[in-house]
Structures are given as C-alpha cells and as structure tokens.
C-alpha positions in Angstrom: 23.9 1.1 -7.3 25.3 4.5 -8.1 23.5 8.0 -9.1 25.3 8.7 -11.9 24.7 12.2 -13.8 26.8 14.0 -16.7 25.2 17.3 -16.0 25.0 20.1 -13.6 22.0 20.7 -11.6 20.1 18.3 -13.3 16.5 19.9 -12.2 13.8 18.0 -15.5 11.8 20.5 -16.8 11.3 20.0 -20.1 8.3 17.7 -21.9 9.2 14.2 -21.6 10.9 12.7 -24.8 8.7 11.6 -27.5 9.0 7.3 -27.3 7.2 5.2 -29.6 5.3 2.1 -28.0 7.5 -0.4 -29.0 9.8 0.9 -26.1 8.3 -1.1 -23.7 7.1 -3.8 -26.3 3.2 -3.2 -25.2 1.0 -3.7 -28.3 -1.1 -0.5 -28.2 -4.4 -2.1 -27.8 -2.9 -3.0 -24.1 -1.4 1.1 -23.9 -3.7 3.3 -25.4 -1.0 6.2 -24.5 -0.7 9.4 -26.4 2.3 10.5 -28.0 2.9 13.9 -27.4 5.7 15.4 -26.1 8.5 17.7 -27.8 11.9 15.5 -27.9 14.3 15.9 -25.3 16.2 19.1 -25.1 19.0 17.9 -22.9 18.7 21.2 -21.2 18.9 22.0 -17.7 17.5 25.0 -16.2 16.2 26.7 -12.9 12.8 25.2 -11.6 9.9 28.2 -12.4 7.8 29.1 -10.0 4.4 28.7 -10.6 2.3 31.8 -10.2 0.8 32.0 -6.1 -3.1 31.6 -6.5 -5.4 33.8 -4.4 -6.7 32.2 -1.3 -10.4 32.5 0.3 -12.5 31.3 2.5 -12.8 27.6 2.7 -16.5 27.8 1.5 -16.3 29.7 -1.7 -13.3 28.2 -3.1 -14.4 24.6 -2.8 -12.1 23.2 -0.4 -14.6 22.3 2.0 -15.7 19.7 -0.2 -12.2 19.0 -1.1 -11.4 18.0 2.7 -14.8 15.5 2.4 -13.7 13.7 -0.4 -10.0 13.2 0.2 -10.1 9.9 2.0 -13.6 8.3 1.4 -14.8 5.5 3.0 -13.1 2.1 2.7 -15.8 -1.1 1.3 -15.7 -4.1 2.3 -14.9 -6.5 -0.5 -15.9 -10.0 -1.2 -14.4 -12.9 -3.3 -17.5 -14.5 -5.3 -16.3 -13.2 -8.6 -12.6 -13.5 -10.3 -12.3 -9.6 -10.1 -13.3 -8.2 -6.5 -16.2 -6.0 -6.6 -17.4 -3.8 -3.4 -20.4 -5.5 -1.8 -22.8 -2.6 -2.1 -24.0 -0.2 -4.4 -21.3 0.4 -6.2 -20.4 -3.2 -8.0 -21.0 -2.5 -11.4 -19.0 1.0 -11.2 -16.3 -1.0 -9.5 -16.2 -3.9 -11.7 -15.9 -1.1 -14.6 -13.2 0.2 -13.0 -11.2 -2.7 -12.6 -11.6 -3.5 -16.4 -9.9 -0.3 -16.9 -7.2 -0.9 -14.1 -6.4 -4.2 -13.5 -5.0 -5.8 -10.8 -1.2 -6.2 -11.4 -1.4 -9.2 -9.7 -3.2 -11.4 -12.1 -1.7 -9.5 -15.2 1.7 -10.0 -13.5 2.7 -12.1 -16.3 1.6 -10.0 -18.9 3.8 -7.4 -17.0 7.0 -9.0 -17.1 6.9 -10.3 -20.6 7.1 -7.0 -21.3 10.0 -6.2 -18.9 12.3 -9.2 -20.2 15.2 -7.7 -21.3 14.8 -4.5 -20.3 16.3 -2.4 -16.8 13.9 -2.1 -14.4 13.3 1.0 -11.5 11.2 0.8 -8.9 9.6 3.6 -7.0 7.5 3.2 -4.1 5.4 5.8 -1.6 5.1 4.8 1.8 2.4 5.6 3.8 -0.5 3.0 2.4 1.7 1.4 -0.3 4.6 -0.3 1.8 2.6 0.5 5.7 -1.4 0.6 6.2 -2.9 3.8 7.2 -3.5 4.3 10.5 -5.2 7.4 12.6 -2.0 8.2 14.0 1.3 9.2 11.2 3.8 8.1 14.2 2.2 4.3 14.0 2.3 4.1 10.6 4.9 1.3 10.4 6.4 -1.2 8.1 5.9 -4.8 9.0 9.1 -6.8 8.8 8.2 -9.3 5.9 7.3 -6.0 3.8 10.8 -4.4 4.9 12.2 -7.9 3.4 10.4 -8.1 0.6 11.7 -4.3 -0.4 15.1 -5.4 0.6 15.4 -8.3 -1.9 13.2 -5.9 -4.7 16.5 -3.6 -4.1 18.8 -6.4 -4.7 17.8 -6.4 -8.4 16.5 -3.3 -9.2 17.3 0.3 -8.8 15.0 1.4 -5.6 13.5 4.4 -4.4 11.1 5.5 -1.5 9.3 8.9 -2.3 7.2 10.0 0.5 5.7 13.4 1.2 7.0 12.6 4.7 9.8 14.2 5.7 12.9 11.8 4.4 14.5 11.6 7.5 12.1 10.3 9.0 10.5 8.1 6.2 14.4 6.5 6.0 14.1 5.7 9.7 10.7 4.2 8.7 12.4 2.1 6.0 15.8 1.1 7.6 17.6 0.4 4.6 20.7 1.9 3.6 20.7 0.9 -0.3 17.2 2.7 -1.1 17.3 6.3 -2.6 14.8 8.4 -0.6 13.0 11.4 -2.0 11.1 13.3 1.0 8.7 16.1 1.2 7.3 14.8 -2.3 10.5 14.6 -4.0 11.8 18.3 -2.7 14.5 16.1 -0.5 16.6 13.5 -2.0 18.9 11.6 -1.2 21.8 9.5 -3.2 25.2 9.9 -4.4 24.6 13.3 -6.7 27.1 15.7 -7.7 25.4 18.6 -9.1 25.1 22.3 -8.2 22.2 22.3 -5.2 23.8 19.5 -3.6 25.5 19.3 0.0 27.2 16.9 1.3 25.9 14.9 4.2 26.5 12.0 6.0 24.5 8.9 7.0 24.1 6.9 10.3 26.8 5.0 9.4 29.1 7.7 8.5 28.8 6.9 4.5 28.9 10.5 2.5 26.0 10.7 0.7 24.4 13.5 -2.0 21.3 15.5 -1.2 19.2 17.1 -4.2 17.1 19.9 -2.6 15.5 22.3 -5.6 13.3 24.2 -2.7 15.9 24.4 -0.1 15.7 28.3 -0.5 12.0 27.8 1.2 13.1 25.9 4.3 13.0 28.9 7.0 9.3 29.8 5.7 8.3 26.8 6.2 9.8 26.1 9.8 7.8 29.4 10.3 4.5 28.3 8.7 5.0 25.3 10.8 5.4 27.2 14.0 1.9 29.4 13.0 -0.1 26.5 12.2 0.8 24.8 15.3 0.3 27.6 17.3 -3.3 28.2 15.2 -4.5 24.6 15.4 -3.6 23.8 18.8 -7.5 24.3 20.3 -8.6 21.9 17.2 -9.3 18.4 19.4 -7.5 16.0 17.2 -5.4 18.0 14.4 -2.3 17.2 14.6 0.7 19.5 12.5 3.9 17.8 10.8 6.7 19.4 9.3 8.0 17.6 6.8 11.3 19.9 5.9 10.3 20.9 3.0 6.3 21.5 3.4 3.8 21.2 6.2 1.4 18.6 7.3 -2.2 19.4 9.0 -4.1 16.0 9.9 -7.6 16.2 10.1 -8.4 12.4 10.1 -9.0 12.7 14.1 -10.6 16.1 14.0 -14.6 16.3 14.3 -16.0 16.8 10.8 -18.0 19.7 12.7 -14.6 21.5 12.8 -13.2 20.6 9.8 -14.3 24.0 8.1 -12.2 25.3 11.2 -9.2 23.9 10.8 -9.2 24.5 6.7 -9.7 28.0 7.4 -7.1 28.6 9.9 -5.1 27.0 7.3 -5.9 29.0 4.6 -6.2 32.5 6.7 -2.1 32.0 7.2 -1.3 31.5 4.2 -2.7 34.7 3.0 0.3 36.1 4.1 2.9 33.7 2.2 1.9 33.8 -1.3 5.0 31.8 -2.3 3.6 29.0 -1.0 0.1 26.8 -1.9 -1.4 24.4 -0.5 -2.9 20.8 -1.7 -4.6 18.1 0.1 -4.0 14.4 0.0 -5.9 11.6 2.3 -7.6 13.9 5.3 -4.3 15.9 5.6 -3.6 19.6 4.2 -0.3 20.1 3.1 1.3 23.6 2.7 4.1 23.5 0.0 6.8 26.0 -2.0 5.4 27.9 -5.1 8.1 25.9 -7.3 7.7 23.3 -10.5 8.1 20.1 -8.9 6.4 17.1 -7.5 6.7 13.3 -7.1 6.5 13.1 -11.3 9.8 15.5 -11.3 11.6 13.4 -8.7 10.9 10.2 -10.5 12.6 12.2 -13.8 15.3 13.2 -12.0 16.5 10.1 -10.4 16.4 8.2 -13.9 18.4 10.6 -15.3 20.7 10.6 -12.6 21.0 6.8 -13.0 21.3 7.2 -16.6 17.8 5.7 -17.0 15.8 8.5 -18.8 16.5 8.0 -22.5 17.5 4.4 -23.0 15.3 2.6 -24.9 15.2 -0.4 -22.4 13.9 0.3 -19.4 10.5 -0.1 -17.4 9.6 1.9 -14.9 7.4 0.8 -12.0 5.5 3.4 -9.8 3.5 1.7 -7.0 1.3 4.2 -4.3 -1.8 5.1 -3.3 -2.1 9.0 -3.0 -3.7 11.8 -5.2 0.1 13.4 -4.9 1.6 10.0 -6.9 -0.5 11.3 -9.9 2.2 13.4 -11.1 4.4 10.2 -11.3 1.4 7.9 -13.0 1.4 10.7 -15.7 5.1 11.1 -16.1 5.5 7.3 -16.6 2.1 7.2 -18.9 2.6 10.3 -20.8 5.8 8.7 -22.5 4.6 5.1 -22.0 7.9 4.7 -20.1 6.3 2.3 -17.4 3.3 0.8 -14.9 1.9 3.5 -12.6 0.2 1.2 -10.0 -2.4 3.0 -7.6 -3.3 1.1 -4.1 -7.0 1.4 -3.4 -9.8 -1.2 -2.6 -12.4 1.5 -4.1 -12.7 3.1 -7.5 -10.4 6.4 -8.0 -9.8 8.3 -11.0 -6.6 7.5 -11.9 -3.8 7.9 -14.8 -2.1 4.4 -13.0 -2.4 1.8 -15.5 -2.8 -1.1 -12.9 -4.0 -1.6 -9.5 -3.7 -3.1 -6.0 -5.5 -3.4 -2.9 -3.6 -2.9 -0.2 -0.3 -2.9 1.1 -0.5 -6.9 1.4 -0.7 -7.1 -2.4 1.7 -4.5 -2.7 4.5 -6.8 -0.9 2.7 -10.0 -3.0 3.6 -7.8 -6.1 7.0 -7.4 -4.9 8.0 -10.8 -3.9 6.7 -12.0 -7.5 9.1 -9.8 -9.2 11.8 -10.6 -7.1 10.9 -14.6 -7.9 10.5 -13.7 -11.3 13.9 -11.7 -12.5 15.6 -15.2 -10.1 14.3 -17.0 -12.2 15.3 -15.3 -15.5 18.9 -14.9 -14.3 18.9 -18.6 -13.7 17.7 -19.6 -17.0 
C-alpha cells in the first residue's frame, strides 16, 4: 500500500464534494444523509486558524460540568432481548438508541452488500476501540488476537490507526509496520507523502518514511505547556500529564472528584497566557491543543486523498472509535455519505456514527468478519 498524492501540501479544507446516495448503493431510507456540500475545488491551501476563545474560571464557563460528563458510568448489560438493553432505568432510552444505531454486528451483512465492489479504508482509534480503557494510559494495551485481527484487516484494506496519543508511541502500541498512523488527533502522520510540510524520517527498521505535520510550527509551545502543567498539577493526588507531540494530556480519571475543579482550573489559568492554543476534553482527560483547522475528520480526508481515495465513486469508508474527538470523522464520512462511522459504547451517546459496538471485543468480532468476508468474495 502506497500514499499516493498529485498535489503539494495537500492540507483538505474545503466542503466535502457533493455525492449522491447511490455512491455507496444505500437506499436512502437506510441513510437519511443530507446533501450539502459545495463540489470539490481541488484547491489546496494553508490550514486557518480558528479564532482563540476567552478562557474563565472553570465554574462560569461550564467546564466543570463538562469534566462530569465526559466518561459516564459504564451499565451493565444483559442478553434477554435480541438488542442489548442496560438493566436499569434507562432501557427504553437505550433500546431507542440502538434503533437509531445499530449494532454493526448483526447488520454486518447489510454492510457489505453495500461494500461489494467497491475499495474499502479502514480507520481505527485506539484507546477503547482496538485496547479497553484502563485507569492507567501506560496499561492500555492491545491483546494479541486483536493485534492479529488488525493485521489480516490490513492485508485487504488500506489501514490506519488515528489516536490523540502521541504516534510514536500509539505505533509502539500497535507494532505493525504496514498501518498508517495519524497521532495527536491526526496533527502527526505518518506514510510515504511527498508534499511541502513533510520530513523525512526513518522507521525502526530503517525504512524512509513521510511525516504530514500541519501544526508542527506549535511543537516548542507545547513542550512548554507541557512542562507548566506538569509542574502545576504535580500536588494533584492522581493527575497524571502526557505530551502527546502535538498537544497535551491531563488525566483526571484517578484524581478525587473533590479536586477536579482544581485541576480544570490550573488548566485553564495557564492557558490564559497561550491564546493560540484551546483546549477540549475527551473521556476524564483535558487536552490542550494548537488554534489550527484540523481534527481526526481532516486526517481521515487527507489520507484518502493521498491514497487517491477521495473522489472515486467506489469506495466505502469505515471509521470505528469510541471518543467525543472521532466525531469530526463520523461527520466527515456522514456528511457526504462516503462511509460507516461506527462509535464503541455499551451506553447511549449522541452520536453522528451510523452504527455501533460494544466494546473492543466486538470491535475485533467486526474485524475478523470483514476479513472472512472480502476471503470469501475473492474466492468466489
């Protein structure tokens, strides 16, 4: 598999071509997408920066609650009913949910019915789509069957890993050399792209390779916000501060909820002095990132473009995570009803995924089926 691109600095930031539903053969009563969208420019120009928002107190701008919601509490489910409902007060809001977002595992043939014939890309996150969350980022690892599963998947299928991990060390994670691996929330990638912001860099096994980085201007800021946070959070029992390259990671999921005020405003009083920078939140973790246009949805258009993917008529792409920050890529993929979004998550969420799993052990289920599935096409 090669990253192939007939443009310079091929940075998407235009609307996402207009593509009629018969693109992916879905009859619209099963894709209910709009279809708006200006057509494809072909353009390429420099990522905007978005305009830095005014930071106060954690209280008054809402972020408290923010920090409450992000990961709520997993349910127990049970197995008396065809779908899987939670088992307390909130059946009836799950069941409706599912209706809306159905598993992909029992519509999995409905799924590739509509992918005969076509090219398929796969993109997966890590953390809780290919590894289970865990209290502790450094145990958050791969089991071997899902490594294999992802292996074979890669075998027939372009294949990426984009992470809001740093990509390092999400490819030391992974372990396999024929993925493409978009870090810091696809601000780092890595493949074999010639284009204007990339250097040339070399892999454990001494193989060249590309790397696409749109906010490397950003990286000494952030090794400096690093450094501050660190230094700021380090009386917090429990916080714990990444740095991911290309943004900044403050775990609160061991932190006392007492001090979780504390911790969000210690976050939030040093960033009053970057205003180039902003900050988001994903499952109990803050994350401090560049001011720029791009996100996991951009990194998804860039690597089909670069693969020649982007405007052919004949391709399906699949999406597959489990965090508020692969909503960019649900709506790039839904917007121009170019392919599944699949979010992981035993409890309701609202979403702009099209389909839905469980848990990382569906998510490798899901994976071996396709891999069974295009076997058994290429045999027939």
């Amino acid at each position: 598999m090669e990253l192939k691109t007939n443009h310079a600095a091929p940075v998407l930031t235009d609307p996402a071509p207009t593509i009629s539903k018969s693109r992916l053969g879905i009859h619209s009563s099963l894709l209910p997408y709009s279809q708006q969208g200006a057509p494809f420019s072909g353009k390429y120009i420099t990522i905007p920066r978005k305009k830095p928002g005014k930071l106060d107190d954690v209280w008054s701008n809402g972020w408290l609650d923010a920090m409450k919601s992000s990961s709520p509490p997993r349910k127990k489910l049970n197995k008396d009913f065809s779908v899987e409902v939670a088992s307390d007060d909130t059946d009836n809001s799950y069941l409706s949910w599912m209706l809306k977002h159905p598993s992909a595992l029992n519509f999995f043939e409905r799924i590739t019915n509509f992918a005969r014939n076509k090219k398929i890309a796969v993109f997966l996150d890590y953390d809780g789509t290919l590894s289970p969350i865990v209290d502790d980022p450094d145990r958050a690892l791969m089991s071997d069957a899902m490594r294999d599963a992802v292996r074979n998947v890669a075998k027939y299928f372009p294949t990426a890993i984009i992470s809001g991990r740093n990509r390092d060390k999400v490819y030391e994670l992974v372990g396999l050399t024929e993925l493409y691996y978009a870090g810091s929330h696809g601000m780092d990638i890595m493949g074999p792209v010639t284009n204007t912001n990339s250097v040339n860099s070399t892999d454990k096994q001494g193989k060249e390779v590309k790397l696409f980085q749109p906010a490397k201007e950003f990286l000494p800021m952030i090794d400096e916000v690093f450094r501050t946070l660190v230094e700021n959070t380090k009386g917090i029992k429990g916080a714990k501060v990444e740095n991911h390259k290309f943004c900044a990671s403050v775990h609160y999921r061991n932190v006392d909820e007492k001090n979780w005020s504390t911790i969000g405003q210690r976050v939030h009083d040093v960033l009053k002095d970057y205003p180039r920078l902003r900050l988001t939140h994903g499952r109990k973790v803050l994350e401090v990132r560049p001011v720029i246009d791009w996100n996991k949805g951009k990194a998804v258009e860039f690597l089909l473009e670069s693969l020649g993917l982007n405007s052919r008529d004949d391709v399906l792409s699949i999406y597959i995570g489990d965090d508020r920050t692969d909503e960019d890529a649900f709506k790039v993929l839904k917007k121009g009803n170019r392919g599944y979004g699949i979010l992981v998550s035993p409890t309701p969420k609202e979403t702009s995924a099209f389909y839905s799993l469980r848990e990382p052990a569906e998510v490798m289920e899901f994976l071996k089926a396709l891999v069974s599935w295009k076997e058994q096409e290429e045999a027939n």
